[in-house]
SEZA-572451 format. One record per residue (C-alpha): x, y, z; residue number from 1. Coordinates in nm, 3 decimals, always signed. Example, Ala and Ser with C-alpha at 12.3 -4.5 7.8 and 13.67 -1.06 7.14 Angstrom:
// SEZA-572451
<atom xx="+1.230" yy="-0.450" zz="+0.780" num="1"/>
<atom xx="+1.367" yy="-0.106" zz="+0.714" num="2"/>
This chain:
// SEZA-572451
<atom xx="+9.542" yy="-0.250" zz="-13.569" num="1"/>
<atom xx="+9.170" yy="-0.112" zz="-13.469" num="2"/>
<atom xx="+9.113" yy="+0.120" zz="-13.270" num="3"/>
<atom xx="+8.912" yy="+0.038" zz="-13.015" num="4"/>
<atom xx="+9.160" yy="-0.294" zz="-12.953" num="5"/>
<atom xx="+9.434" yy="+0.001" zz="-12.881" num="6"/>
<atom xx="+9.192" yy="+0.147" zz="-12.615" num="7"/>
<atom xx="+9.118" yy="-0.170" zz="-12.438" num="8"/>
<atom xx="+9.489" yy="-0.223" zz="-12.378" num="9"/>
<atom xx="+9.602" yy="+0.136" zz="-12.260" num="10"/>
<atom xx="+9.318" yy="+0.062" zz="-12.032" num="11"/>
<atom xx="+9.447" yy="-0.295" zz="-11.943" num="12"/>
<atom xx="+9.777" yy="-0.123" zz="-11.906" num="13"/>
<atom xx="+9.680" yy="+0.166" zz="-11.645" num="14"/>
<atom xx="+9.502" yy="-0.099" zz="-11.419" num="15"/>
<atom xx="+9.800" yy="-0.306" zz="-11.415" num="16"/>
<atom xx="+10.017" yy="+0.044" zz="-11.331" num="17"/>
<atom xx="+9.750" yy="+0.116" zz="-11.050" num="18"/>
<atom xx="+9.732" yy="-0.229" zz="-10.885" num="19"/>
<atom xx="+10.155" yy="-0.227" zz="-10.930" num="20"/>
<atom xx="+10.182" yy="+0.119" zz="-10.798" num="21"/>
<atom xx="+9.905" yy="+0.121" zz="-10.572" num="22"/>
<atom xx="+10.096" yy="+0.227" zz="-10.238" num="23"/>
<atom xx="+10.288" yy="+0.486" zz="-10.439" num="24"/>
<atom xx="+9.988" yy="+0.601" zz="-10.556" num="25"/>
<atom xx="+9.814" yy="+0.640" zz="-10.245" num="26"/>
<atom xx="+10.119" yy="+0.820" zz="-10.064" num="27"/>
<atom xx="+10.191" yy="+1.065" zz="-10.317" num="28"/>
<atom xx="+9.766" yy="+1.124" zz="-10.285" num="29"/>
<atom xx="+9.846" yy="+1.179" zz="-9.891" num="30"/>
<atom xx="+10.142" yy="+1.425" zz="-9.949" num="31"/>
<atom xx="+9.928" yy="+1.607" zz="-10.167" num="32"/>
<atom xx="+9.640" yy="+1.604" zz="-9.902" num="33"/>
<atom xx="+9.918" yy="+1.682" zz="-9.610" num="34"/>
<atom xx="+10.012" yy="+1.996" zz="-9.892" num="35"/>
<atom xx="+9.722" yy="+2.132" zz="-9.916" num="36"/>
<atom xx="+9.577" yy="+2.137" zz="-9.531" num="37"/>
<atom xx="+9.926" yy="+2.280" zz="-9.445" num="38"/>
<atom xx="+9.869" yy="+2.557" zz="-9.680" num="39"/>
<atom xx="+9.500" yy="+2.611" zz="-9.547" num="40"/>
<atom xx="+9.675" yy="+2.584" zz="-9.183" num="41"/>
<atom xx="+9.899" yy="+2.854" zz="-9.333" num="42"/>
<atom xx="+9.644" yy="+3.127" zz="-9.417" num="43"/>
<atom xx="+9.432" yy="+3.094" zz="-9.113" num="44"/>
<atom xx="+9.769" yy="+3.125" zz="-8.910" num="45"/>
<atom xx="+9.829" yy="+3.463" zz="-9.124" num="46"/>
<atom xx="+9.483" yy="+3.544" zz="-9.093" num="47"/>
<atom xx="+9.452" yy="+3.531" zz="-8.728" num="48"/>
<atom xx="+9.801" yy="+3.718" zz="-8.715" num="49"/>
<atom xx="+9.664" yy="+4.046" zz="-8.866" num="50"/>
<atom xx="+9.344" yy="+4.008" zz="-8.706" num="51"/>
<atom xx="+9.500" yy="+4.008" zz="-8.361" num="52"/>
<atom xx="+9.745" yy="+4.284" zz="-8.505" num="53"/>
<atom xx="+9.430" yy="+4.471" zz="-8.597" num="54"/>
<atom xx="+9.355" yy="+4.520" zz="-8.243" num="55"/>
<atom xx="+9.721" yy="+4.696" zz="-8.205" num="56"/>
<atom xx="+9.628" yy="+4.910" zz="-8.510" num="57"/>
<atom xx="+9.391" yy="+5.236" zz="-8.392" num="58"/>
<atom xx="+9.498" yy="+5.474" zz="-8.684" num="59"/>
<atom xx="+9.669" yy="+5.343" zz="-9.042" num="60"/>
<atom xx="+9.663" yy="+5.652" zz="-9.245" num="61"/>
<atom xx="+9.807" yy="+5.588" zz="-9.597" num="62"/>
<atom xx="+10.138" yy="+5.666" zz="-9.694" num="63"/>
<atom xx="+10.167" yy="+5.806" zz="-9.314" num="64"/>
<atom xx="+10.188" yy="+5.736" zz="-8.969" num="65"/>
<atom xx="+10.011" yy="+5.402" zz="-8.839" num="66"/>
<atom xx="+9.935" yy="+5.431" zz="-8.489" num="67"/>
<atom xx="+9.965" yy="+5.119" zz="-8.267" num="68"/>
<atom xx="+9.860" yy="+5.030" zz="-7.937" num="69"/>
<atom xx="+10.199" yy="+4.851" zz="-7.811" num="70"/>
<atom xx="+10.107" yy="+4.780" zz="-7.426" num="71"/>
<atom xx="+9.846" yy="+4.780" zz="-7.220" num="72"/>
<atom xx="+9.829" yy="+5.114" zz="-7.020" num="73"/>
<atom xx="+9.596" yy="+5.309" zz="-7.264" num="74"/>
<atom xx="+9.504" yy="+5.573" zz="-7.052" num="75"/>
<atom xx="+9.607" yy="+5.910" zz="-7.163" num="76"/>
<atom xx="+9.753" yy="+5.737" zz="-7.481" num="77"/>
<atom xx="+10.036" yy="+5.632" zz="-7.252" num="78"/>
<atom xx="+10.154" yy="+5.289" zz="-7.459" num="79"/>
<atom xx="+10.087" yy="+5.422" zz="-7.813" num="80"/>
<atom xx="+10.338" yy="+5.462" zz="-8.069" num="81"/>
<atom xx="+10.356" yy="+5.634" zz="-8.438" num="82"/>
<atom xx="+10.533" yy="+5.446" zz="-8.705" num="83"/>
<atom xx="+10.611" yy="+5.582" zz="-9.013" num="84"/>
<atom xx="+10.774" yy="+5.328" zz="-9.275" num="85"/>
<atom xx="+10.946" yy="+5.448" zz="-9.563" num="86"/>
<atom xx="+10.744" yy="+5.474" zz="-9.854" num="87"/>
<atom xx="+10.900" yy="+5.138" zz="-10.061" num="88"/>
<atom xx="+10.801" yy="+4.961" zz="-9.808" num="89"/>
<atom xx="+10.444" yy="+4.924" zz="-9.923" num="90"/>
<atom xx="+10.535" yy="+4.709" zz="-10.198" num="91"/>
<atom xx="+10.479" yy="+4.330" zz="-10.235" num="92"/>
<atom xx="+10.751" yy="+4.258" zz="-10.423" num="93"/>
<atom xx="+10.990" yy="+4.472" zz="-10.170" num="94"/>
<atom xx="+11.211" yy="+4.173" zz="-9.951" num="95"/>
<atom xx="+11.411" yy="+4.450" zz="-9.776" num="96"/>
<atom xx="+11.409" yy="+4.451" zz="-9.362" num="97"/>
<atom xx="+11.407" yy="+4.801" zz="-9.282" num="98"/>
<atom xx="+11.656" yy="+4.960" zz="-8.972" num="99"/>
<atom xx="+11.469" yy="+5.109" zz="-8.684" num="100"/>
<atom xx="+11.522" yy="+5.405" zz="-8.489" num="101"/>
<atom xx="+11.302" yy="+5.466" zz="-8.194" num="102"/>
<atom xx="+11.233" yy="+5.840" zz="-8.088" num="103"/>
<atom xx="+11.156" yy="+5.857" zz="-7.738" num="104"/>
<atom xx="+11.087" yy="+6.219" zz="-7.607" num="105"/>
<atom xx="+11.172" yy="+6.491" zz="-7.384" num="106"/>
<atom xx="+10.948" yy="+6.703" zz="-7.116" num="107"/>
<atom xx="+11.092" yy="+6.596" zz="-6.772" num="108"/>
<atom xx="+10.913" yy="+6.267" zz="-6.788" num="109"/>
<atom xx="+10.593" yy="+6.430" zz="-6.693" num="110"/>
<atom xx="+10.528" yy="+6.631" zz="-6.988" num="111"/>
<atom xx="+10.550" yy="+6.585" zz="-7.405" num="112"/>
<atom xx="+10.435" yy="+6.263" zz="-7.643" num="113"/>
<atom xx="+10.504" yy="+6.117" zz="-7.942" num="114"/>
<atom xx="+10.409" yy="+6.430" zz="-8.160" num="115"/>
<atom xx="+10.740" yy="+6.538" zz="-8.066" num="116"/>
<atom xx="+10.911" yy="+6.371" zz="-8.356" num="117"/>
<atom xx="+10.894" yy="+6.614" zz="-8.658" num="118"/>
<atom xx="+11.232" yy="+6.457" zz="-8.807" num="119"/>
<atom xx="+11.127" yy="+6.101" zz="-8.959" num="120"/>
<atom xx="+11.130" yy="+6.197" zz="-9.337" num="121"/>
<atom xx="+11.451" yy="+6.239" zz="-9.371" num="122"/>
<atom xx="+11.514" yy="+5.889" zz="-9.198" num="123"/>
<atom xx="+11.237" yy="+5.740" zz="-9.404" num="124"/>
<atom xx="+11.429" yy="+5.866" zz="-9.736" num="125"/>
<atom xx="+11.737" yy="+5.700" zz="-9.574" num="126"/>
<atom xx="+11.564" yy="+5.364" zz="-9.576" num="127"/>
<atom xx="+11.472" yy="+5.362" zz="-9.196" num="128"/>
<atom xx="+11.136" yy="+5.285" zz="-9.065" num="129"/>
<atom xx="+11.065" yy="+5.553" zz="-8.751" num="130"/>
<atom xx="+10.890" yy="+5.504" zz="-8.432" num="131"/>
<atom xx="+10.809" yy="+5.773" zz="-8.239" num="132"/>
<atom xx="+10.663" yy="+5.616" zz="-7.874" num="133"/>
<atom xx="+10.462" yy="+5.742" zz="-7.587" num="134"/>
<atom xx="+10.516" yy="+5.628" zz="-7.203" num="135"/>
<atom xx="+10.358" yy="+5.670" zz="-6.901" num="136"/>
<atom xx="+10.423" yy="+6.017" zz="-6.749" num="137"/>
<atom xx="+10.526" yy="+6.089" zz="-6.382" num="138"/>
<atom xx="+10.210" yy="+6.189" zz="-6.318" num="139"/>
<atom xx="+10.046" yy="+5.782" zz="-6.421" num="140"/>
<atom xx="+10.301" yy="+5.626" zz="-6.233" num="141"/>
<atom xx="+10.675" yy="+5.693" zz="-6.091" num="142"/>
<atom xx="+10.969" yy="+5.517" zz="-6.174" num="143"/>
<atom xx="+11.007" yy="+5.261" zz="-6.343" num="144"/>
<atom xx="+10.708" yy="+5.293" zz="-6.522" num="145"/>
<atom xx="+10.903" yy="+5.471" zz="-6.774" num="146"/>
<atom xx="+11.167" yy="+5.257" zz="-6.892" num="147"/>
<atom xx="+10.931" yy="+4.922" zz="-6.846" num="148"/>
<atom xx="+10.713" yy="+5.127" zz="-7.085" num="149"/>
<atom xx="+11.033" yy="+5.186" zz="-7.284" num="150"/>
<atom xx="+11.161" yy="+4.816" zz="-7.319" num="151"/>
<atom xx="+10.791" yy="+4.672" zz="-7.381" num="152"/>
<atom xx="+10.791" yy="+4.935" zz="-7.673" num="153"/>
<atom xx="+11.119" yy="+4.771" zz="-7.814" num="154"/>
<atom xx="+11.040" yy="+4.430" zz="-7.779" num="155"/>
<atom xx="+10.674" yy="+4.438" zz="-7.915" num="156"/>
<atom xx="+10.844" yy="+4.645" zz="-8.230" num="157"/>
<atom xx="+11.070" yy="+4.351" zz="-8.248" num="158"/>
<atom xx="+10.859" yy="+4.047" zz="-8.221" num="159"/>
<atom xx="+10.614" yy="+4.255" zz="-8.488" num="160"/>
<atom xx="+10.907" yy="+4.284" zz="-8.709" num="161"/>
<atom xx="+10.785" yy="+4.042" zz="-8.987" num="162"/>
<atom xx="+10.469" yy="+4.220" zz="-9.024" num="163"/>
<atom xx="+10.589" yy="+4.563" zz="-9.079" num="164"/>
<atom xx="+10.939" yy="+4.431" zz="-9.286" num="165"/>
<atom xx="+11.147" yy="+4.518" zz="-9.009" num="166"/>
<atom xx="+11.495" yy="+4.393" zz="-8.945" num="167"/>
<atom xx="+11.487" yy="+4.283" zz="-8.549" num="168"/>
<atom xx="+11.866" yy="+4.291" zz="-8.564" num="169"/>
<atom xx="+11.888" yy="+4.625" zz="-8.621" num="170"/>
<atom xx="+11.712" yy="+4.880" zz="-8.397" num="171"/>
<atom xx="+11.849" yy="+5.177" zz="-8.224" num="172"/>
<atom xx="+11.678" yy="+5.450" zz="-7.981" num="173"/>
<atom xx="+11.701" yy="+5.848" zz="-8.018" num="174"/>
<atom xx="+11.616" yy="+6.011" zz="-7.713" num="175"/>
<atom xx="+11.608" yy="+6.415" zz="-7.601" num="176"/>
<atom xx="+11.685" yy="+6.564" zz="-7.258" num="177"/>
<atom xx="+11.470" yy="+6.326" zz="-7.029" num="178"/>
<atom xx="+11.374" yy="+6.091" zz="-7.347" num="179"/>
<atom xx="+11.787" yy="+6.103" zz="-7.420" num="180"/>
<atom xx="+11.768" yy="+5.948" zz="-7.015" num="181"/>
<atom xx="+11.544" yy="+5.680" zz="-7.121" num="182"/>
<atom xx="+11.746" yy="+5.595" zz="-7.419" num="183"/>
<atom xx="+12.042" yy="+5.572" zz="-7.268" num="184"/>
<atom xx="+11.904" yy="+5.337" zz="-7.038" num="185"/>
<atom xx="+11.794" yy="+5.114" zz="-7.276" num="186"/>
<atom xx="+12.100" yy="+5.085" zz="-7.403" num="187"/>
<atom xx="+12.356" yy="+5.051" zz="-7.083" num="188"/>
<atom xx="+12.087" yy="+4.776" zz="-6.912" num="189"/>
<atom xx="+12.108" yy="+4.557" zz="-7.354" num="190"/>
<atom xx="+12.209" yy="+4.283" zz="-7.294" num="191"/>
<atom xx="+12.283" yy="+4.248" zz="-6.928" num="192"/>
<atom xx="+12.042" yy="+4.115" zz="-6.645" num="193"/>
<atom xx="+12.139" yy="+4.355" zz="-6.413" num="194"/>
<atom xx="+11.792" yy="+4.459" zz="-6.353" num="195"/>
<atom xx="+11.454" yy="+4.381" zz="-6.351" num="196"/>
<atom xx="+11.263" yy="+4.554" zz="-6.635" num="197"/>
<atom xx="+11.292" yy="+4.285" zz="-6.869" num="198"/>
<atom xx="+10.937" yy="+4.274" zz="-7.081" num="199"/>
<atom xx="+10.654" yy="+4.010" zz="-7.001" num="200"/>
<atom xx="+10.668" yy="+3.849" zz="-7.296" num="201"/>
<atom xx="+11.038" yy="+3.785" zz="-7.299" num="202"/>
<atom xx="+11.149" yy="+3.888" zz="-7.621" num="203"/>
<atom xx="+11.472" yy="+4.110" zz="-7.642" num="204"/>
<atom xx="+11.429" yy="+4.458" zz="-7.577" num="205"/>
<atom xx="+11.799" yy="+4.481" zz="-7.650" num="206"/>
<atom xx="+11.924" yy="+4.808" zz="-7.883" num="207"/>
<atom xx="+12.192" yy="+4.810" zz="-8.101" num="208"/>
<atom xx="+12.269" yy="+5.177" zz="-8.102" num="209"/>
<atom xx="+12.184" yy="+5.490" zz="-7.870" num="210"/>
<atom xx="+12.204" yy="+5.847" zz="-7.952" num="211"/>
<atom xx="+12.144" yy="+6.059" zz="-7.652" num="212"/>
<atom xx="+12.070" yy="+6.391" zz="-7.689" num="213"/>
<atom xx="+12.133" yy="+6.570" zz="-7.339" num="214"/>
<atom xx="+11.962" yy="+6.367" zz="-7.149" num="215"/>
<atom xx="+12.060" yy="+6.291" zz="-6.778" num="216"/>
<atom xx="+12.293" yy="+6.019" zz="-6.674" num="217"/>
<atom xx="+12.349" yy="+6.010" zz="-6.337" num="218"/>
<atom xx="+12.099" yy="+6.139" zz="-6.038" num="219"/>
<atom xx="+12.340" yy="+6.056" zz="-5.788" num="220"/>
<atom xx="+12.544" yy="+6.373" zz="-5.909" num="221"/>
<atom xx="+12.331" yy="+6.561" zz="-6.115" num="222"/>
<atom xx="+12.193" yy="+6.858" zz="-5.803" num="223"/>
<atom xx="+12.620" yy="+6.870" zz="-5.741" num="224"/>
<atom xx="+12.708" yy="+6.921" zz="-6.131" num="225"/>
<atom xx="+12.392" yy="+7.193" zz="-6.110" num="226"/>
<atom xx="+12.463" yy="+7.383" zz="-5.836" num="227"/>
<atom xx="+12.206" yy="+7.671" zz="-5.772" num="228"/>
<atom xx="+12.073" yy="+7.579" zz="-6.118" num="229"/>
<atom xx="+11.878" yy="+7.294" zz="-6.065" num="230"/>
<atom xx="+11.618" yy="+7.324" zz="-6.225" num="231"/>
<atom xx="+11.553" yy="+6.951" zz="-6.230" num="232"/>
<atom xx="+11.489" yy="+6.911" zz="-5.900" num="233"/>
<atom xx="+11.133" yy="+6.889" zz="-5.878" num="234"/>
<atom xx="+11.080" yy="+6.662" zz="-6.149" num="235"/>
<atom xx="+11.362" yy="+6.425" zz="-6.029" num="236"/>
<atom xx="+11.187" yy="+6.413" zz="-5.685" num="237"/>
<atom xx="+10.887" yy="+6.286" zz="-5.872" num="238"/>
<atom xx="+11.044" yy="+6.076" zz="-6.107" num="239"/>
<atom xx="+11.169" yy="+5.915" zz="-5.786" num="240"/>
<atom xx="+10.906" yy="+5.949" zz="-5.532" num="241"/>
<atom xx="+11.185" yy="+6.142" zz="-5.327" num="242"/>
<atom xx="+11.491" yy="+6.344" zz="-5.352" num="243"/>
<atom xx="+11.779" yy="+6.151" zz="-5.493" num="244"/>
<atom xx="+11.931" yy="+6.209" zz="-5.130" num="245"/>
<atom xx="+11.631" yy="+6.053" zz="-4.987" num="246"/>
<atom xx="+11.714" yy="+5.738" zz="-5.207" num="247"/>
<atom xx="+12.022" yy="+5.708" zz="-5.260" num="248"/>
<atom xx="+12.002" yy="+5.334" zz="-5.369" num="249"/>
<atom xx="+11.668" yy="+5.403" zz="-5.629" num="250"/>
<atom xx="+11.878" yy="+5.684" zz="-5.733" num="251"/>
<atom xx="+12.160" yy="+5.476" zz="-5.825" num="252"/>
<atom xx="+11.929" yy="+5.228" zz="-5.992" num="253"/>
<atom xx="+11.757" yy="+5.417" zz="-6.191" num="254"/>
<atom xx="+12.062" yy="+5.573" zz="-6.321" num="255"/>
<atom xx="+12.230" yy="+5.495" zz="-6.710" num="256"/>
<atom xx="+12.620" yy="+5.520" zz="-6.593" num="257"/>
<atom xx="+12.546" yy="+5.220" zz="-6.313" num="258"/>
<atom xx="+12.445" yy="+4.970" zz="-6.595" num="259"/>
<atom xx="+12.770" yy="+5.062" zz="-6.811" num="260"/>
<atom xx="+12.982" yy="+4.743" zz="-6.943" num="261"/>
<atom xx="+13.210" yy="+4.649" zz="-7.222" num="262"/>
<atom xx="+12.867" yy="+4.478" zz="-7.422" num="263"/>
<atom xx="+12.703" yy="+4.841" zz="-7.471" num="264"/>
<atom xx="+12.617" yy="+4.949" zz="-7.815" num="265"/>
<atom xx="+12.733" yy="+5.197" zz="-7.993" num="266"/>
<atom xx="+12.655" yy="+5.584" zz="-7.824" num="267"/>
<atom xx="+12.655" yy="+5.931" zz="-7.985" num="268"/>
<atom xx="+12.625" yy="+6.182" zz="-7.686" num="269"/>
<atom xx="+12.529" yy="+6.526" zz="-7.803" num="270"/>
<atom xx="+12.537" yy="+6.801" zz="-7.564" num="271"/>
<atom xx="+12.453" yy="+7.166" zz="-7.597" num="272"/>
<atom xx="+12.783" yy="+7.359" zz="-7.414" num="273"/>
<atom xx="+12.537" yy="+7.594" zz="-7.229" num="274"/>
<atom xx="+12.271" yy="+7.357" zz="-7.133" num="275"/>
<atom xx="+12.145" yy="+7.516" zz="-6.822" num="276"/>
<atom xx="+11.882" yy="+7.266" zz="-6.788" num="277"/>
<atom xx="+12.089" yy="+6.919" zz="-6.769" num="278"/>
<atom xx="+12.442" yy="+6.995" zz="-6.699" num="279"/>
<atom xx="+12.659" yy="+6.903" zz="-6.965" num="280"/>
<atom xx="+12.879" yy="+6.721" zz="-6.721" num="281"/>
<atom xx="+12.621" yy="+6.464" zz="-6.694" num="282"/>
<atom xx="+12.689" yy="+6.369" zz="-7.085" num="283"/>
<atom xx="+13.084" yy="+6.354" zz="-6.989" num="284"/>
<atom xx="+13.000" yy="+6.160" zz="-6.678" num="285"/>
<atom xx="+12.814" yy="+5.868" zz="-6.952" num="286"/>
<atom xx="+13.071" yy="+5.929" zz="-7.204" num="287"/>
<atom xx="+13.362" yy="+5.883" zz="-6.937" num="288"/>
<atom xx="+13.237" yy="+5.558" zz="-6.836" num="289"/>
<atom xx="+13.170" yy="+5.431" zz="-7.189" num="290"/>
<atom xx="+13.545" yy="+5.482" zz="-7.241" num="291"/>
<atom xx="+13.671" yy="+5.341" zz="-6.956" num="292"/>
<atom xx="+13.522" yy="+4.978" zz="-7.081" num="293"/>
<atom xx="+13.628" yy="+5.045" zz="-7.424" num="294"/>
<atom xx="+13.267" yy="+5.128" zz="-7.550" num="295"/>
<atom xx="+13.227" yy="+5.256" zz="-7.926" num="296"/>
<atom xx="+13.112" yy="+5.598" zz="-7.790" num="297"/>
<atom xx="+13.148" yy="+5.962" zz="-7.963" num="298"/>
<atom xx="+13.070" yy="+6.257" zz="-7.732" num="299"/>
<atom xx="+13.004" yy="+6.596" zz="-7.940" num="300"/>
<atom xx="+12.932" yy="+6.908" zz="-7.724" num="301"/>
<atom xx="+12.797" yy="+7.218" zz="-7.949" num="302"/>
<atom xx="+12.879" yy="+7.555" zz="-7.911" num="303"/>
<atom xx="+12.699" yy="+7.813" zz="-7.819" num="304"/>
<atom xx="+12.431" yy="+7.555" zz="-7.771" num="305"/>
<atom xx="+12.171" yy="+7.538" zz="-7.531" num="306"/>
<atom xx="+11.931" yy="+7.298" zz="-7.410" num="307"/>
<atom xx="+11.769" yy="+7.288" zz="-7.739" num="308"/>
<atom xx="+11.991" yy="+7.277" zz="-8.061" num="309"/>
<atom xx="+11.754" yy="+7.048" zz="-8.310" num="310"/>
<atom xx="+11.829" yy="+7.171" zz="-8.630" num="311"/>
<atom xx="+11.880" yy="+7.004" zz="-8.980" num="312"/>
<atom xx="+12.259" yy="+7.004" zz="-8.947" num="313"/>
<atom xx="+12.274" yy="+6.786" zz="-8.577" num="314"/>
<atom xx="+11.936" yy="+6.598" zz="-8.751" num="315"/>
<atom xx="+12.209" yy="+6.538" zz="-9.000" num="316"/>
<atom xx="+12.487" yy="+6.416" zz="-8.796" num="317"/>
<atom xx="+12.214" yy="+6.128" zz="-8.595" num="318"/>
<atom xx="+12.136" yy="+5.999" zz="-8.925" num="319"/>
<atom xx="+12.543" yy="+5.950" zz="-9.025" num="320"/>
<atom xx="+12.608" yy="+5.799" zz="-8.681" num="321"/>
<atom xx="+12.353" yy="+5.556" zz="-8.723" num="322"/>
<atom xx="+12.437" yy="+5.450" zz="-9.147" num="323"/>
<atom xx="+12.771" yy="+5.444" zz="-8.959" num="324"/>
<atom xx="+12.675" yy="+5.133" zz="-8.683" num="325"/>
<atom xx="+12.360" yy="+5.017" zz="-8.859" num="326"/>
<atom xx="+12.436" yy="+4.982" zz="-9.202" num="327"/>
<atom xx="+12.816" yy="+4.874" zz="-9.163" num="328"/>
<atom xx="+12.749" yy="+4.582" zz="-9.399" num="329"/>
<atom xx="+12.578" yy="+4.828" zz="-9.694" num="330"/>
C-alpha cells in the first residue's frame, strides 16, 4: 500500500475525529484556558501577598530576627515585633507549621521592649518559632492601649501564619512581671466576649497557653497584698489614669482574675517567694481562681526567689510546660 495513500487517510481520519469530537475538543481547549489564567490569577495573588507583607517587613536579617511592623502605632517602635523562626524553617521542601510562643515584656508598662527576649534559641531548637513584641508604653497612651496592642499582635501573627509556616492553632504567650499581666490577660479574656478589645480585623486573638511569670493579677487587691511595699503604685496610677481606688470599676476591668472561666487555656504561674515588687499573693489570687473553674493551671513559687529568677533551669521548665499543652499530639 503507498505511502502517501496511508497519509491521505490518517488525515481523512483526524478530520472526521475533529468534526465528531468537535465540542469535546473545544471544552477540554477551555479547561485548559480556565487552567492556565487560574494559575496566572494564582501568582499575582501570591505576588501581591508578599508585596503587601513587604511593607510589614522593616528588618529580615538572615538566619535571624525579622522585624515586622504588626499595627499601626509606629511611633517609638511601639507595634513592632522580632520573630525568630527556627532555622529548618527556611527550607522549601519543609511542610511543618511551627508552635508559637509570644514574649511580651516586663518594665511596669512604661518601660522595656522587645530586646528583652534573650531566651528564643533554645525554643527555636525545640521547633518553636519566637516572637518577641513591643506595645505602646504608659507614657503613648493609658490603658487599654496595652492589651489592644497585645491582641492585634496575636491576631496579625495568626492571620500571617501561612507565610511564615506557622500553625494558627497553636500559639501561646510568655509574659514577665507587668508583660506576665498582659499575658495573662490574653489568656483569661480567649475566647470569651466579655470585653471589648477584640482586634479590627476580626481574626482570633485567642491563645492556647499562658505562662505568667509574676506578673499582676488583680489591682483591686494588689496596694492590700503590698502593704507599705508598694512599690507599684505609681505606675498602676498611670496605667490607669488614677488610683485603683479612684476607679474601682476600670480597676476591675482591666484586671486578669475578672475574665476567669472554665474555657481558659492552659496556665503555668511562676512566682519568685520574695518578690517584693508584685506580691506573690497576686499569682495565688490567679491561680485560686483558675482552680475554682477547673482550669488546667500549675502554680510554682521559687525559693529564695525574688522578683527576677530567669535562669536556664525556670527557661527550662516554660519550654516543658508548653511541649506539655502544645505538642500533646507529638
Amino acid at each position: 500500500m503507498p505511502r502517501d495513500y496511508i497519509v491521505d487517510q490518517l488525515i481523512v481520519a483526524f478530520k472526521i475525529l475533529m468534526v465528531r469530537h468537535q465540542n469535546l475538543l473545544v471544552t477540554i481547549a477551555i479547561l485548559w484556558l480556565a487552567a492556565i489564567i487560574l494559575a496566572v490569577k494564582m501568582q499575582i495573588h501570591q505576588a501581591e501577598t508578599h508585596k503587601n507583607l513587604a511593607k510589614h517587613i522593616l528588618f529580615n536579617g538572615h538566619n535571624s530576627v525579622i522585624t515586622i511592623a504588626y499595627g499601626p502605632h509606629l511611633d517609638n517602635e511601639a507595634n513592632l515585633l522580632d520573630l525568630w523562626l527556627p532555622e529548618e524553617a527556611e527550607s522549601a521542601h519543609s511542610k511543618a507549621l511551627y508552635p508559637v510562643i509570644v514574649f511580651i515584656h516586663g518594665g511596669a508598662w512604661d518601660s522595656g521592649d522587645k530586646s528583652f527576649m534573650p531566651f528564643q534559641l533554645p525554643f527555636n531548637n525545640r521547633g518553636y518559632a519566637v516572637a518577641s513584641i513591643n506595645y505602646r508604653l504608659t507614657r503613648e497612651a493609658p490603658y487599654p492601649a496595652q492589651i489592644e496592642d497585645c491582641k492585634i499582635a496575636i491576631s496579625w501573627l495568626r492571620s500571617h501564619a501561612k507565610v511564615f509556616k506557622l500553625d494558627p492553632d497553636h500559639i501561646a504567650v510568655w509574659g514577665i512581671s507587668s508583660g506576665g499581666y498582659l499575658a495573662a490577660l490574653l489568656g483569661t479574656t480567649s475566647d470569651t466576649e466579655e470585653h471589648q478589645w477584640e482586634s479590627p480585623a476580626n481574626i482570633s486573638s485567642a491563645v492556647q497557653a499562658v505562662c505568667d511569670w509574676c506578673g499582676p493579677t488583680d489591682l483591686t487587691t494588689i496596694a492590700q497584698q503590698a502593704g507599705t511595699n508598694y512599690v507599684l503604685s505609681h505606675s498602676i496610677r498611670r496605667l490607669l489614669g488614677g488610683t485603683p481606688e479612684e476607679k474601682p470599676d476600670m480597676a476591675k476591668e482591666a484586671s486578669p482574675v475578672s475574665y476567669v472561666h472554665k474555657g481558659c487555656p492552659p496556665f503555668l504561674i511562676m512566682h519568685g517567694q520574695n518578690d517584693t515588687i508584685v506580691p506573690v499573693e497576686q499569682s495565688k489570687e490567679l491561680a485560686s481562681r483558675l482552680k475554682s473553674v477547673r482550669a488546667n493551671c500549675v502554680l510554682e513559687l521559687i525559693p529564695h526567689a525574688n522578683h527576677h529568677f530567669a535562669d536556664a533551669t525556670n527557661v527550662a521548665r516554660v519550654i516543658q510546660f508548653f511541649d506539655l499543652v502544645l505538642k500533646k499530639s507529638d
